[in-house]
N, C-alpha and C positions, 0 to 999 in steps of 0.2 A: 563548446561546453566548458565550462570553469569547474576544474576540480579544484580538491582542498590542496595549498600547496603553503608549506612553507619555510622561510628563508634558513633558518637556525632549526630545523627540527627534519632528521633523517632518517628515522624509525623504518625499515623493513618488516613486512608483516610477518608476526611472528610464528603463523599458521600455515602449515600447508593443508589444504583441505580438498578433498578427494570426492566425487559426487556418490553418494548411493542410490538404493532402488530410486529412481524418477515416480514421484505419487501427485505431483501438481506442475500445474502450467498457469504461470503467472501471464495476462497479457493484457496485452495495453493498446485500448479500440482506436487513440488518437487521444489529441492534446488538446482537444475543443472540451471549452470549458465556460461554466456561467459564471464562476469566482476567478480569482485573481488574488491567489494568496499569497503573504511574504515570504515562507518558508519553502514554497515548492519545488521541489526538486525537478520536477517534468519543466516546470517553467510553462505551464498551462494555464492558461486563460481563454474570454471570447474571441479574440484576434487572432489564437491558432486553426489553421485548416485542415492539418494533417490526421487522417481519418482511417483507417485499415479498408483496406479495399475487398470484394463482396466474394472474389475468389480464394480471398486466404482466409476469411470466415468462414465458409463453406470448409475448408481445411479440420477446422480446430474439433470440431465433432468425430472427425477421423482418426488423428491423431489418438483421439481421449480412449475411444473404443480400441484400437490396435497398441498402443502400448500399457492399456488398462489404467489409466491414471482413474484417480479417484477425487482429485478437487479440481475444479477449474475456479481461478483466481482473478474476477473483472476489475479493473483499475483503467486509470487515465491521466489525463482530464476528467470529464464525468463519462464510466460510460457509458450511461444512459442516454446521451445525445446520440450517439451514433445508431442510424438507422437498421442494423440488424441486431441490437444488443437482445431484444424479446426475443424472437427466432433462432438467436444461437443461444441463450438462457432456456429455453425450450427443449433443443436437439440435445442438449447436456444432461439435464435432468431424466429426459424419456431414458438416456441411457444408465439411468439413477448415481449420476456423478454431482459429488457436491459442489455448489454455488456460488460462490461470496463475491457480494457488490458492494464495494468500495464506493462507498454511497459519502457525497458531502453535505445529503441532507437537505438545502437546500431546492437542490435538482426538484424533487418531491412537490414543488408547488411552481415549480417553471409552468409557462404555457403550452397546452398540448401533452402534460407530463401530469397531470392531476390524475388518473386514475393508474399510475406509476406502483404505487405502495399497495393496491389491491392487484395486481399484476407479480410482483415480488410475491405475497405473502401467498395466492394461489400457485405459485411455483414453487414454493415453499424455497427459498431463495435466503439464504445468509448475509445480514446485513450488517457489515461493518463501516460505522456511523463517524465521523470527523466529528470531536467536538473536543477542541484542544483546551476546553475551561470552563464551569458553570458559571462564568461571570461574563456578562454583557461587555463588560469595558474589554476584559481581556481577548475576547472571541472576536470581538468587533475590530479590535484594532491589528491580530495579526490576519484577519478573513475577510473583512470588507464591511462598511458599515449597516449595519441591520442584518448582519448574518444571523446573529444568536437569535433574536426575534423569530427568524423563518426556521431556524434551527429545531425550537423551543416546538413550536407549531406541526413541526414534520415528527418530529418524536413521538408527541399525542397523536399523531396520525397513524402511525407506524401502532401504538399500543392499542388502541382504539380496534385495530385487527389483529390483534393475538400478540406481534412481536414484546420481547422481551419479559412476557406474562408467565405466571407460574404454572405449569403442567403444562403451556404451550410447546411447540417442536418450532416455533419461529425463532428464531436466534434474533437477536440484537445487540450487537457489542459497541462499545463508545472508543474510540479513538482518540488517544491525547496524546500531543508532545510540543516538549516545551515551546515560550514562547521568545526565546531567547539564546543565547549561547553558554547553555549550559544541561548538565545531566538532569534526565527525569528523577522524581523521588520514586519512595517505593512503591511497586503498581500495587498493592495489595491495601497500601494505607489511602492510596490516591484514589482505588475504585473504592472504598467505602467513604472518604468522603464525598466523591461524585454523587452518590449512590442517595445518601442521607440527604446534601443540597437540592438533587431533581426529586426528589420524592416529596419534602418536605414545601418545596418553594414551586412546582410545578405537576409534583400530583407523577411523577416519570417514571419509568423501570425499566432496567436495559439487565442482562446475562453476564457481560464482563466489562473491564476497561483493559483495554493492549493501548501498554505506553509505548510509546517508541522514541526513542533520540537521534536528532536532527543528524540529517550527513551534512557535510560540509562539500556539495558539491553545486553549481548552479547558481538559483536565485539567492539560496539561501548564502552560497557562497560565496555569491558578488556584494551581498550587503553587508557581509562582515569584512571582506577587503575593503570594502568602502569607508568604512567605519575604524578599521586598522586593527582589527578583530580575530583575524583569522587565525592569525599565528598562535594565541593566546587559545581558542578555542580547540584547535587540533592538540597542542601541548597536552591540554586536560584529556582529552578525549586518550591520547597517548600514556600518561600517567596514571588513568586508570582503568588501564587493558585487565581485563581478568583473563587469561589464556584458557580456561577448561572452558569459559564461553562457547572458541571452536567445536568444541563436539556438538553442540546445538545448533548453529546457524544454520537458516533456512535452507539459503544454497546446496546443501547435501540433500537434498529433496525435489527440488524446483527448476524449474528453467522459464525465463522471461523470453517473452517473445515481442518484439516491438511492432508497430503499426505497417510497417512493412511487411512483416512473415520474417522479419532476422530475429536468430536464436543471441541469447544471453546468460550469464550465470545470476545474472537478477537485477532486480528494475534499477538499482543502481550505475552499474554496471552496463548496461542500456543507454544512460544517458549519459554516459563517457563514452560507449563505443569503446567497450575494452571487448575485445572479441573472442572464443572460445579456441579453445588449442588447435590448431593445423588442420587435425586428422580429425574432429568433431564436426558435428553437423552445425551447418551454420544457418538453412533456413527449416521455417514449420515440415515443409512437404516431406526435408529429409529423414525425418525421428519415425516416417511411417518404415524406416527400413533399417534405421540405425540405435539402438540404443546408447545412451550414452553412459550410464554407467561406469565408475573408476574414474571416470577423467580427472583430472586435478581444476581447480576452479581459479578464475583471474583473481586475483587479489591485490589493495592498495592500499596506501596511507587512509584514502576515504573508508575502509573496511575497521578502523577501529573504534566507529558510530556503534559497529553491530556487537564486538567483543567488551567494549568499557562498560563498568559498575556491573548492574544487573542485566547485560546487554540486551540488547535488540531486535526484532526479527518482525516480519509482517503478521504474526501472529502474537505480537507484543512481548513483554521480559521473557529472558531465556530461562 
């Protein structure tokens, strides 16, 4: 895995950040995926296999009830290919724990996956939606071509059953970030233009925009080595650390769990294989007996994605 690294720039993270109460389990079904995007950090597409296997699914409902967590966090690839994603979206909810599917939208009109979006909105199911731009040109070129089209399509689909309507309890939030090597503007001025563009040019209505700024680790940060990008990219990212950020990152809440059943301090972090302290628990099965709480959390050069400008978090600006 390629992390952010680079030649002239030494910055030690400036934060020690310590875990509190554990309220979410971020995890991640496998890297099998219908897109193929430039930015992604999992490095997921259709040619990955690697899929969580049906006894550490079975786990994740146990887990949720015994240390009471309160959201469980689906992400990927999509993961909605993986064959127990409904059954374990099911055992969660019956336990009235919240939901969010890191939905790339798309997924929505795959084959075999059409009645997808009435299966969500019956589970009443949190859908945070990929859509890093209301413009065709720009969505298409860092997502794959005719994404926005299917995009456009899954949205009306999505609203057509309650999501993102007003007095509905269906959440729908939009997901942007940039398309480039560079900081998000402000989520507040960026969800009212999204907001004005889908409405007006497609009839659309979603609840929020969570921006979020590119890490520098992976695809994303093999094409700006490529490119002779990278150094210049972290520099910024480093120059505009806000430190009180730390108090807000997610990590102090979360814990990633990868397609294995291996623990992490989050999906980042995951795909470095930066691992949790000694004496922490390192797989799903162990949190049924360990709390983690206090521990202190991995941190790197890749960690100042989440602290720079208005920073970062899977739940978009801090």
């Amino acid at each position: 895995m390629l992390c952010a690294t680079a030649t002239d720039i030494n910055h030690p993270f400036p934060c020690r950040i310590n875990r509190e109460r554990l309220t979410t389990l971020q995890v991640n079904l496998g890297y099998r995926c219908n897109q193929l995007c430039q930015h992604c950090h999992v490095d997921a597409g259709p040619h990955r296999t690697e899929m969580m296997d049906a006894t550490t699914i079975v786990m994740i409902p146990e887990v949720l009830r015994v240390r009471r967590l309160t959201t469980l966090d689906l992400t990927g690839g999509a993961p909605e290919l993986h064959s127990g994603f409904r059954e374990l979206v099911t055992a969660a909810r019956e336990l009235g724990v919240r939901v969010i599917d890191r939905c790339n939208l798309s997924i929505l009109l795959e084959p075999e996956q059409e009645d997808l979006a009435a299966f969500l909105a019956a589970a009443g199911v949190e859908i945070n939606a990929s859509l890093p731009c209301y413009s065709e040109a720009n969505v298409d070129q860092q997502r794959g071509e005719g994404v926005f089209g299917k995009s456009i399509t899954a949205l009306r689909r999505l609203n057509a059953l309650g999501y993102g309507r007003e007095g509905s309890d269906l959440l729908l939030n939009l997901v942007y970030n940039p398309g480039g090597p560079f900081l998000p503007g402000n989520q507040q001025s960026l969800e009212d233009a999204y907001r004005r563009q889908l409405w007006d040019n497609f009839g659309i209505v979603f609840n929020h925009l969570l921006v979020f700024t590119n890490v520098p680790i992976n695809r994303f940060a093999a094409t700006l080595a490529a490119e002779d990008r990278l150094d210049d990219y972290l520099r910024l990212l480093v120059e505009n650390r806000v430190e009180d950020n730390c108090r807000r990152v997610m990590c102090r809440n979360l814990l990633s769990v990868d397609w294995r059943g291996r623990l992490y301090d989050c999906d980042f972090n995951q795909q470095l294989d930066l691992p949790l302290p000694e004496d922490a628990p390192t797989r799903l099965d162990e949190l049924l007996n360990y709390d983690p709480v206090a521990h202190p959390v991995a941190t790197g050069q890749h960690c100042y994605a989440c602290i720079a400008g208005q920073g970062s978090s899977c739940g978009g600006a801090l």
